[in-house]
Each structure stands twice: as structure tokens, then as C-alpha cells.
C-alpha positions as CSV (number, residue, x, y, z in Angstrom):
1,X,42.6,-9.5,13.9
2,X,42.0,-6.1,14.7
3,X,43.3,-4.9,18.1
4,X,41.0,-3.1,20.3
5,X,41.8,0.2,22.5
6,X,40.8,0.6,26.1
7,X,40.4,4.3,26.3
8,X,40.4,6.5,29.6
9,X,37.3,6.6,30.4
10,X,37.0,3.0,29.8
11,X,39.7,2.6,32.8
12,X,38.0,5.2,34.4
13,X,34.2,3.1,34.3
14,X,35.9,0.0,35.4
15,X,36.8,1.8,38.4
16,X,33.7,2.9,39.4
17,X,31.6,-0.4,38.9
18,X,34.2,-2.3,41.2
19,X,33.0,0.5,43.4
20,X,29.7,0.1,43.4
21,X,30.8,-3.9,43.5
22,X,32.4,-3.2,46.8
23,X,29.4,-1.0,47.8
24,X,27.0,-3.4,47.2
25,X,29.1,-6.5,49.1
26,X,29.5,-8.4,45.6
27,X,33.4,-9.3,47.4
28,X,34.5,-11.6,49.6
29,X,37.0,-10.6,52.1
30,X,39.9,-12.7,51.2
31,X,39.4,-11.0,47.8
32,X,39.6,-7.5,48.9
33,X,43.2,-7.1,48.9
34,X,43.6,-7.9,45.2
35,X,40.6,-6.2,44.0
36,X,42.1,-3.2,45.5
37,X,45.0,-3.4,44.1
38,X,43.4,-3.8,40.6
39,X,41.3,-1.0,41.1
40,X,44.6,1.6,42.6
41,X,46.5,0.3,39.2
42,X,43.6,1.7,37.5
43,X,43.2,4.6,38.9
44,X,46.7,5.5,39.1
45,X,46.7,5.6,35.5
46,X,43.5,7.2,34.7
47,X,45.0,10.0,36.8
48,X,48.4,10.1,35.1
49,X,46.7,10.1,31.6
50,X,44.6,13.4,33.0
51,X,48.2,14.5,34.0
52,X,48.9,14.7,29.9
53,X,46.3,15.2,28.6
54,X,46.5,19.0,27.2
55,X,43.6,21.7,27.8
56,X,44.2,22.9,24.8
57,X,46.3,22.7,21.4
58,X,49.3,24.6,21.9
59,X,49.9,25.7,18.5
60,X,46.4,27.3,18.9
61,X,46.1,31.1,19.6
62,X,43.4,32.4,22.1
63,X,42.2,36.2,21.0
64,X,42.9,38.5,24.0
65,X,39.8,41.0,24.1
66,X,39.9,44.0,25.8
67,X,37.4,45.5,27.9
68,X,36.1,48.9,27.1
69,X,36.2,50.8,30.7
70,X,34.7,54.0,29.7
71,X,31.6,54.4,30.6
72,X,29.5,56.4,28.4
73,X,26.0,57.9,30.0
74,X,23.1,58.9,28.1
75,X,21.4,61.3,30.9
């Protein structure tokens, strides 16, 4: 059996449709509390997998280009 992987933005979607879940009045009250606390797990870690995510490969260098600040006029 292959095993499947949830991904960020995966995490990230599930919060947002038990948003729009909430929004919509798709919960009862008495199971408010523990949707809640589903959806704040989830979002705690799609926010600490943002944390570590890197920009940009470190081993990567970024050309520095200088601007030329003489101006040269053709009058």
C-alpha cells in the first residue's frame, strides 16, 4: 500500500472550508469547541511549516548588479 502525503497547502485548504463551514452555519454549537480546536491544530502547523520553509536555496548565489549613476546627456 502506498502511503499518501498531506502537503501544506492541503492543511492549509482544510482550514479554509471549515471556515466557510462555520460561515455558512453547517455547525452546531455543542460542536464548535472541537471543530475549533481541529481547525487551530491545523493552522498552527501550516504556520510553523511557513516558519521553515526557505525563500531560497542557500547554496544559491544571487548576482549583485550595480547601478550606473552617471548620467550621460545628449544636448
Amino acid at each position: 500500500m502506498e502511503a499518501k502525503v498531506i502537503t501544506v497547502q492541503d492543511l492549509a485548504g482544510i482550514v479554509s472550508i471549515i471556515d466557510v463551514c462555520s460561515q455558512r452555519g453547517a455547525f452546531r454549537g455543542e460542536e464548535l469547541s472541537g471543530v475549533g480546536r481541529v481547525r487551530e491544530s491545523l493552522l498552527a502547523e501550516v504556520q510553523a511549516q511557513q516558519v521553515e520553509a526557505p525563500t531560497a536555496p542557500a547554496a544559491v548565489d544571487v548576482p549583485q548588479v550595480e547601478a550606473d549613476t552617471s548620467e550621460e546627456s545628449s544636448d
